[in-house]
Every structure is written in structure tokens, then in C-alpha cells.
C-alpha positions in Angstrom: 105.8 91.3 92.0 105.9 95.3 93.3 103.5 97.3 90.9 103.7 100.8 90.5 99.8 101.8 89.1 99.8 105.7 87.9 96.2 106.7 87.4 95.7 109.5 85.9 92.0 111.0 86.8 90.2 114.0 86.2 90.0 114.7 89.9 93.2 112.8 91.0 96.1 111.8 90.3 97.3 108.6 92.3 100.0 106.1 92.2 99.5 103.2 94.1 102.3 100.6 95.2 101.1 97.4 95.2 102.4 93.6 95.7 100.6 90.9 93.4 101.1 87.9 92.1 98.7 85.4 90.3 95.9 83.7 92.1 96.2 86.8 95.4 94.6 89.8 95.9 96.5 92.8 95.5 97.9 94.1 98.8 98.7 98.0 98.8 102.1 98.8 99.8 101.9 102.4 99.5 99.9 105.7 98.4 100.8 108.9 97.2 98.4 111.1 95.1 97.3 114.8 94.7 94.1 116.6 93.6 94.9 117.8 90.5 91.8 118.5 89.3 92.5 118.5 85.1 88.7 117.8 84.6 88.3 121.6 86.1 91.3 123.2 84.4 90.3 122.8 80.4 89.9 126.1 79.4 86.8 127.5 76.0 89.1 125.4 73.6 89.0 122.2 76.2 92.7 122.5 76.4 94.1 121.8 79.4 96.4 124.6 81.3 99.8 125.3 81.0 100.5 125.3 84.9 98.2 121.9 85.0 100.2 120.4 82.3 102.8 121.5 84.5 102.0 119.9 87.8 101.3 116.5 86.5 104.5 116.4 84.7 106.3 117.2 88.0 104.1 114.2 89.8 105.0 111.8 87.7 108.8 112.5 88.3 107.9 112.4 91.8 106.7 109.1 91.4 109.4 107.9 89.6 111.4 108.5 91.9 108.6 106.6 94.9 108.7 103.6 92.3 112.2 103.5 92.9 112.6 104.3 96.4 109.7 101.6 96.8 111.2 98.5 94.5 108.5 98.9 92.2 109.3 96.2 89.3 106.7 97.8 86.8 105.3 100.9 86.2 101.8 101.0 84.9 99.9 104.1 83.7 96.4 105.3 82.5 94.3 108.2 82.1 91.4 108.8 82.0 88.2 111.3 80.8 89.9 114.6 81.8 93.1 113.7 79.6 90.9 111.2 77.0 88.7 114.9 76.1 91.3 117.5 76.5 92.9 119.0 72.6 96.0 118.5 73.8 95.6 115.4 75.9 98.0 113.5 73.2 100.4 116.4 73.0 100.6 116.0 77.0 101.4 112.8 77.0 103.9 112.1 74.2 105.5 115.2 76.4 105.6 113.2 79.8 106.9 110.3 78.1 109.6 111.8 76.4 110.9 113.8 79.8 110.6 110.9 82.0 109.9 107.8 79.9 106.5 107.0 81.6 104.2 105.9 79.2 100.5 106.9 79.8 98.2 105.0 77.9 94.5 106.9 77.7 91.8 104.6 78.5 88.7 104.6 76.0 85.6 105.0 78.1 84.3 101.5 77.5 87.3 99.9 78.3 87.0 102.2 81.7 84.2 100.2 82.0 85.3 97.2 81.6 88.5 96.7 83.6 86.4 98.6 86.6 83.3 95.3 86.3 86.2 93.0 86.4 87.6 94.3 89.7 83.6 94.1 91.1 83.5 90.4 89.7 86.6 89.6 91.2 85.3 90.9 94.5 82.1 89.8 94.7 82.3 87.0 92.6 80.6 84.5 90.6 77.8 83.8 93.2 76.7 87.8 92.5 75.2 85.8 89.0 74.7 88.6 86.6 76.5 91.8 88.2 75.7 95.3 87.6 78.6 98.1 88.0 78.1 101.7 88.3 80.8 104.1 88.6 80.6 108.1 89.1 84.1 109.6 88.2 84.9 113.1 87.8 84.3 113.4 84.1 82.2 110.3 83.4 80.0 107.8 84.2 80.7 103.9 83.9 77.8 101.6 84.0 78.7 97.7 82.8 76.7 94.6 82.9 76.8 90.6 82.5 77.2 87.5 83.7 81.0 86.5 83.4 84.7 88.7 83.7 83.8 90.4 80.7 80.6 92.0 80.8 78.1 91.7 77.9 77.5 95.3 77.6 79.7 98.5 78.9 79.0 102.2 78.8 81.0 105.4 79.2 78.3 108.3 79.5 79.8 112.3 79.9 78.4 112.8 83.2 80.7 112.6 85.6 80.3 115.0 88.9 83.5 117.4 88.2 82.0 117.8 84.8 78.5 118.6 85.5 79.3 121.2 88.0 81.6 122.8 85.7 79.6 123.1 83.0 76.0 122.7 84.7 76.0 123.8 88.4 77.8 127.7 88.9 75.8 128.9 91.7 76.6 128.3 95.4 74.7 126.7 96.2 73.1 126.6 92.5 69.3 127.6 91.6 66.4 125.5 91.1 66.5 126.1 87.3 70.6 124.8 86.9 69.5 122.0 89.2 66.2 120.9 87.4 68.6 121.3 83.4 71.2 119.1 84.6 68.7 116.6 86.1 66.8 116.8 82.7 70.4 116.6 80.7 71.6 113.2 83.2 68.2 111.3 82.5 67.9 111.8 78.8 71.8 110.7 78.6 71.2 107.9 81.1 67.7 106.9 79.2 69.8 106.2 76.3 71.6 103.2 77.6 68.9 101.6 79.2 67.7 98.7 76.6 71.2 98.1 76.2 71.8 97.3 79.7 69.1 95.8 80.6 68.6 93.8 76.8 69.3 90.6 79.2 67.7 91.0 82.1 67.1 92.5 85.1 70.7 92.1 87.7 70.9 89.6 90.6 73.3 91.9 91.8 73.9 95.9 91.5 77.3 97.1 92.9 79.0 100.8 92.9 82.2 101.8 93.0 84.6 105.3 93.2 84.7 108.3 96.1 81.3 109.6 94.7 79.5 106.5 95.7 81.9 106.1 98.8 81.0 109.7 100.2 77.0 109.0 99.3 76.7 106.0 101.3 78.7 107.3 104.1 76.7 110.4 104.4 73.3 108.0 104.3 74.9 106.2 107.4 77.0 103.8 106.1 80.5 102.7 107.7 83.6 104.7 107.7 86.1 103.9 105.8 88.4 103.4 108.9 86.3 100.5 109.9 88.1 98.3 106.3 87.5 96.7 103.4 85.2 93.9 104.8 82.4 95.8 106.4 79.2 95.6 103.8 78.2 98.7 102.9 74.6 99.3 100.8 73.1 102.3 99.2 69.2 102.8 99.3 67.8 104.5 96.4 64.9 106.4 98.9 68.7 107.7 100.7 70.2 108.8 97.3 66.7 110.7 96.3 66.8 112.3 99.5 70.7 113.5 98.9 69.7 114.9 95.5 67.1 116.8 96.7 68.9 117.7 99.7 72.6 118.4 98.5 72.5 120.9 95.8 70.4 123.4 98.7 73.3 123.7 100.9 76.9 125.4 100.2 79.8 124.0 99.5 81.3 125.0 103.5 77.9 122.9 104.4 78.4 120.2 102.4 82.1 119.8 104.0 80.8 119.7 107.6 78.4 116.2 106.0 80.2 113.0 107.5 83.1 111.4 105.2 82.7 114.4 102.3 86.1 115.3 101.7 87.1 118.9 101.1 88.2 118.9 97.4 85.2 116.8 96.7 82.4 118.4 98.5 81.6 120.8 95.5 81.1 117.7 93.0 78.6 115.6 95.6 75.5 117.4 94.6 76.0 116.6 90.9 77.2 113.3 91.8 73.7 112.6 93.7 71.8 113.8 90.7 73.6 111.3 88.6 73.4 108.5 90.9 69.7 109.0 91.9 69.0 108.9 87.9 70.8 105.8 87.6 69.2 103.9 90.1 65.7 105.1 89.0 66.1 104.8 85.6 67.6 100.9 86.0 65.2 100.1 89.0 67.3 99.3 91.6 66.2 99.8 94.8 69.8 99.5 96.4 73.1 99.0 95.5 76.7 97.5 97.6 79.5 99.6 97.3 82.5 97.5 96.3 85.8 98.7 97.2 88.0 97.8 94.6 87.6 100.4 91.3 89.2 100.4 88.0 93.2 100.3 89.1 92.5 97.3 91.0 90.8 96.1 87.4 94.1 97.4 85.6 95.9 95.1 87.9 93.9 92.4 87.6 94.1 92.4 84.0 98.2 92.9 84.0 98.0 89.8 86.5 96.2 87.8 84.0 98.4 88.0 80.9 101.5 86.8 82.8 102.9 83.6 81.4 102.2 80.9 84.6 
């Protein structure tokens, strides 16, 4: 079966073409995406633009007409934190799907969660015992934990990179006194979430996913992401403290010329070290293996498994 996965982000929106079937990995046909950025473009009344509104109307017709051009069988589309927060995220949507018939379906944050653990499961699988998942997004954070394809406990936190430098991080590059509030504001949020995460026990194995984590443990020396799917790739907590310290000192033009930082994402890194240097302090984990598969790999997972056999 060809799949056509929208996803709808706060950073980017992406369809992927895909061909799956039960029991197989999902093989990428084709990718086509654009920086939107809607998690930037909410204005005092978190509504989100009229031009924005505008722009991902006119990429989804584009993808429509990729999906066909492609012999896409099934279209499927989420969104996420950007659209999930936005006052008129539902009048957006029910406006998209009456121009071109796409429906979008808004992911709650948990569910985020979980369909993003299942895609780490499936990757790592069962031998990773109980699995920790964290994922930095542009307007949230997704942390999930257990021992199975459903995880015993999932969490969607409001601290995703795009958002904290929106509404945390102004200067360029900030001052000590924005960088020290936000790191306050990201440990007290994270802090709230760690008894519940770690009720059960410490993980055998922590894993990250998404571009933040990506661009982190590229910077620290990891692989490039020309090298494939297949070459392990690990994040040291003593690297990410060194990036959060490091990060929000230089500019944005600095931060551009850092290996594997791409240019629409260079302004979010610093923020997305903070959050990720909290993380693994506060859930003592010394390092963490970046998985490649994220949550549209999970939402494909998840279509594969309710197929009749």
C-alpha cells in the first residue's frame, strides 16, 4: 500500500510518500515539505495568521495533487502543538477540509507521545526492555515510558524549542537573565513529570527522537545524516550541558555555520539544548541513542496495525 502521511508541525509541514504493508518497515517513496513555521506566526490572541492560514491551505492542495501524481492509496493527516493551541486551529481545519476534502485530525499531546514511543519500540525493539522516549518538537516536548508498544506513562510538556524562543529567548543572542528564566521555567515544568515517569523504574534504555535531538548530536560529533539510518548515533549528557551553556552565547549567523544546524532551525537550538540538558538531568541519564524514526513513522505503524490480515 502507497501512503500519503501529511504532518502538520509547528515548524514543518511535511508529507511523506511511503510504501507499507504489514509485517515491513515503511520504505519512503518521496518527500516534499516546507517551513511554515505556525508555532511562530500566532499572533497576542494565539491566533494564527491570515497569510499562514493561507500557505498551509495552498500546501495541502499541492500535496494533493503529489498524492496523486505519486499513486498514493490513502491520505493520512495530523497536526500538531502549533494547530492543537492556536483559537482558530478548529476553524482552520474544518476550512482545509471543506476546500480540498483533507481531513486533519489534531493530535492530543499524549497521544503525540504515544504513537512517537511506538515508532522507538518498533526500532529498537523488545530487547531495549523498558524504553525511554524523548522528543523536542517546536511547540512541545514528548517524553513516554514502559515496557511494551504502549507505554505505561506519556507526557506532553509546553516546551518545545520554537516556543520558548518565542516567548522566552528575544535577544540575539539573548541575555544571561532570559537564558537563566527559561532554564528555571523548563526544570520546574520538567520536575513535574518526574515521579510519574520514573514511578517504575529507572530505563534500560533512553532513546530521542526529532531534528532537535538530530542537530544536538550532530553538532557533539555524531554521524551525518548522509551516512543512513543504520549508523548508531548517542548523545552524552556532559555534550548537551556543554551546548546549553555554549549555544545561547553565539548568534543566530553562528549557530548556522555549527555542523548539521540547518538554517530555519538554528534560532530554536539554544532553547532546544536547554530543554534537553534539563531532561537528561532531571531523569538521570547519562546518554541517550537517537532513533530515527519519529511520530509519522508511529502514525504509520499504528494505520498498519488496524488493517484486517
Amino acid at each position: 500500500m502507497r501512503l500519503g502521511v501529511l504532518d502538520v508541525g509547528s515548524n514543518t509541514v511535511h508529507l511523506l510518500v511511503v510504501d507499507a504493508h504489514q509485517g515491513g518497515r515503511p520504505l519512503p517513496a518521496f518527500s516534499h515539505k516546507a517551513e511554515l513555521r505556525l508555532g511562530e506566526n500566532l499572533d497576542a490572541e494565539n491566533r494564527l495568521s491570515e497569510s499562514c492560514c493561507e500557505r498551509l491551505l495552498d500546501f495541502v492542495r499541492e500535496s494533493l495533487r503529489i498524492a496523486e501524481d505519486k499513486g498514493v492509496h490513502r491520505m493520512l493527516a495530523f497536526a500538531t502543538s502549533a494547530v492543537r493551541d492556536a483559537a482558530n486551529g478548529d476553524e482552520l481545519l474544518s476550512r482545509i477540509e471543506a476546500e480540498t476534502g483533507v481531513e486533519i485530525k489534531v493530535l492530543p499531546g499524549p497521544d503525540e507521545a504515544r504513537l512517537t514511543f511506538l515508532a522507538a519500540r518498533r526500532w529498537f525493539g523488545w530487547s531495549s526492555g523498558r524504553l525511554l522516549m524523548l522528543d523536542i518538537g517546536g511547540g512541545s516536548l514528548e517524553i513516554a515510558a514502559g515496557l511494551d508498544e504502549e507505554p505505561d506513562h506519556a507526557v506532553s510538556l509546553p516546551l518545545g524549542a520554537g516556543r520558548l524562543t518565542r516567548d522566552w529567548l528575544f535577544g540575539d543572542p539573548p541575555s544571561a537573565a532570559e537564558v537563566r528564566a527559561v532554564r528555571r521555567h523548563v526544570r520546574a515544568e520538567i520536575a513535574t513529570a518526574i515521579g510519574i515517569l520514573l514511578r517504575d523504574g529507572p530505563p534500560n534504555h533512553a532513546v530521542a527522537t526529532s531534528k532537535t535531538f538530530r542537530q544536538l548530536a550532530r553538532v557533539s560529533g555524531a554521524a551525518p545524516s548522509s551516512e543512513g539510518h543504520y549508523v548508531k548515533r548517542v548523545l552524552k549528557h556532559a555534550d548537551v550541558q556543554a551546548l546549553a551553556e555554549r549555544l545561547p552565547r553565539l548568534t543566530v549567523a553562528d549557530r548556522r555555520e555549527l555542523p548539521g544546524v540547518s538554517q530555519g532551525r538554528a534560532s530554536q537550538l539554544a532553547a532546544g539544548a536547554i530543554v534537553a540538558d534539563a531532561a537528561m538531568d532531571l531523569l538521570s541519564l547519562p546518554d541517550l541513542e537517537v532513533c530515527p524514526w519519529a511520530l509519522r513513522e508511529g502514525v504509520i505503524l499504528r494505520q498498519l496495525d488496524a488493517l484486517p490480515d
